[in-house]
C-alpha angles and dihedrals in degrees: 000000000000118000084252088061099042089053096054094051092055083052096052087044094049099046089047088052091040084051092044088063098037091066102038103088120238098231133336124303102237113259120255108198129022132216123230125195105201133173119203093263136064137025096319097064097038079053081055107050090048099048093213087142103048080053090059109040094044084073087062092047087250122134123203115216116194133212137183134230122180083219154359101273104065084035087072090037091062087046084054097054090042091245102130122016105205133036149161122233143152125259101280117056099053077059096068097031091061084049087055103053093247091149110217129124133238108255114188129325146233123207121247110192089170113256089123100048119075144165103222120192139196120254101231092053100089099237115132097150139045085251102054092066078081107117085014134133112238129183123213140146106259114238095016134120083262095056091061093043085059087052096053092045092051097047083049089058092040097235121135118252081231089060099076128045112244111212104204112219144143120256101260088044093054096043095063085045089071111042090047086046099241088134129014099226147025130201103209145143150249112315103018080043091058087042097052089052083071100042101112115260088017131122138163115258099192140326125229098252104130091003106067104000098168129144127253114236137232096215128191141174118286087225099042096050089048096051097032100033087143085058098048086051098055090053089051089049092052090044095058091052098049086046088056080049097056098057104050100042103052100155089053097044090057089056099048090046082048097051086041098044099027090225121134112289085224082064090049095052089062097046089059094047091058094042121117109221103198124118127171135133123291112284131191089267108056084048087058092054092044093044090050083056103054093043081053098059088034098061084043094053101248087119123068078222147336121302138206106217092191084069090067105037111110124238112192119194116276094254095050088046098046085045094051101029100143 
């Protein structure tokens, strides 16, 4: 190659390199709008309903769009697609999501110590003990916090997950399972929980208070908490305020989970009597709990393989954290 050659090689190389970096991005645009997977339960849908946060990140040119999951499974699915950037969930399906390579971060926890979550059974079914679920159908929702209420029931009772037969369905299918008698039992939560408790030749075997306590999470994206970490910590902010509102407004908060869920007001009022109105960051100890879970599932089979929680917990810098400390 002649020296001419050579040298307009180096140029081409140079140019391609020059318009390479021209077109990576030094660092994220700031988000403008952020995503936010709800259920009809919870923090999430009383912050909703009081568009504080709208109020607070509209200062910032920023817009909050909501949408609703009936539970935490295709919450994470949606994480997942990028289709939403934020969400609430119980203890379970970010479990399997982080099994499954869906890349998001813990935010911030609630703790669960399992008032709200139940196994009702029919009647009819026979079972009067923990350990008389064993060769039962049970509906729950797979991947989800009463999934794993059934499997510490069930541990409890020493009887092998493999000894009864899990119907996986979704709330509103299940329920329906049980009251037709396609399956003895259900593991839910609050509401469906409270409404179960009225369904006709039902009645709660046990709750998971001293059997699966665990906390409930605020998730987000790896990548839009990250980029966007300013923005993270005003919903948690908001969060935490809604959460010091709810407990100390009961009556109100029944109503708002009624107008939002269409079940009885009378249901409502027992869900936020039994609710648990705590929020912070995630702490080692929380990590602990969630990390016992998933080794749990993992040495039963549920997980394709073992997990570390600690991988996928969020930590803010010190400033973002002391300015949104709930």
């Amino acid at each position: 190659m002649t020296v001419m050659k050579r040298w307009r090689a180096l140029l081409v190389l140079a140019l391609i390199l020059a318009g390479v970096a021209h077109a990576t991005p030094t660092s994220a645009e700031p988000a403008k709008q952020i995503r936010i997977g709800y259920q009809k339960i919870g923090t999430l849908l009383v912050l909703k309903g009081q568009g504080t946060l709208e109020k607070r990140l509209a200062a910032q040119g920023i817009a909050v769009k909501w949408v609703l999951f009936q539970s935490g499974p295709p919450l994470l699915e949606a994480l997942n697609a990028g289709a939403i950037d934020f969400g609430y969930t119980g203890d379970t399906p970010p479990i399997f999501a982080q099994a499954a390579g869906v890349n998001f971060v813990y935010v911030a926890a609630e703790p669960s110590p399992g008032r709200s979550n139940a196994i009702v059974v029919r009647d009819a079914s026979g079972i009067k003990a923990l350990a008389d679920l064993r060769g039962k159908k049970i509906a729950v929702t797979k991947g989800s916090s009463a999934q794993n209420v059934l499997v510490q029931v069930l541990a409890k009772a020493r009887v092998p997950y493999t000894a009864v037969t899990p119907v996986y369905l979704q709330p509103a299918d299940a329920g329906a399972a049980l009251r037709s008698g396609s399956v003895d039992a259900w593991a839910i939560w609050d509401p469906f929980y409270a409404l179960a408790e009225r369904f006709p030749g039902v009645h709660k075997l046990t709750d998971a208070r001293g059997i699966a306590p665990s906390n409930s999470f605020f998730l987000a994206s790896r990548t839009f908490a990250n980029d966007n970490p300013g923005i993270v910590r005003s919903v948690i902010a908001e969060v935490a305020t809604v959460t010091k509102w709810k407990a100390t407004h009961q009556s109100e908060l029944a109503k708002v989970l009624a107008d939002a869920s269409g079940v009885d007001l009378g249901v409502e009022k027992i869900v936020a009597a039994r609710g648990t109105y705590e929020v912070g960051y995630v702490t080692p100890k929380v990590i602990k709990q969630q990390q016992a879970i998933a080794d749990t599932f993992a040495k039963l089979g549920l997980l394709p393989h073992a997990i570390v929680v600690q991988t996928n917990v969020w930590t803010p810098s010190k400033s973002v954290a002391d300015a949104g400390k709930p």
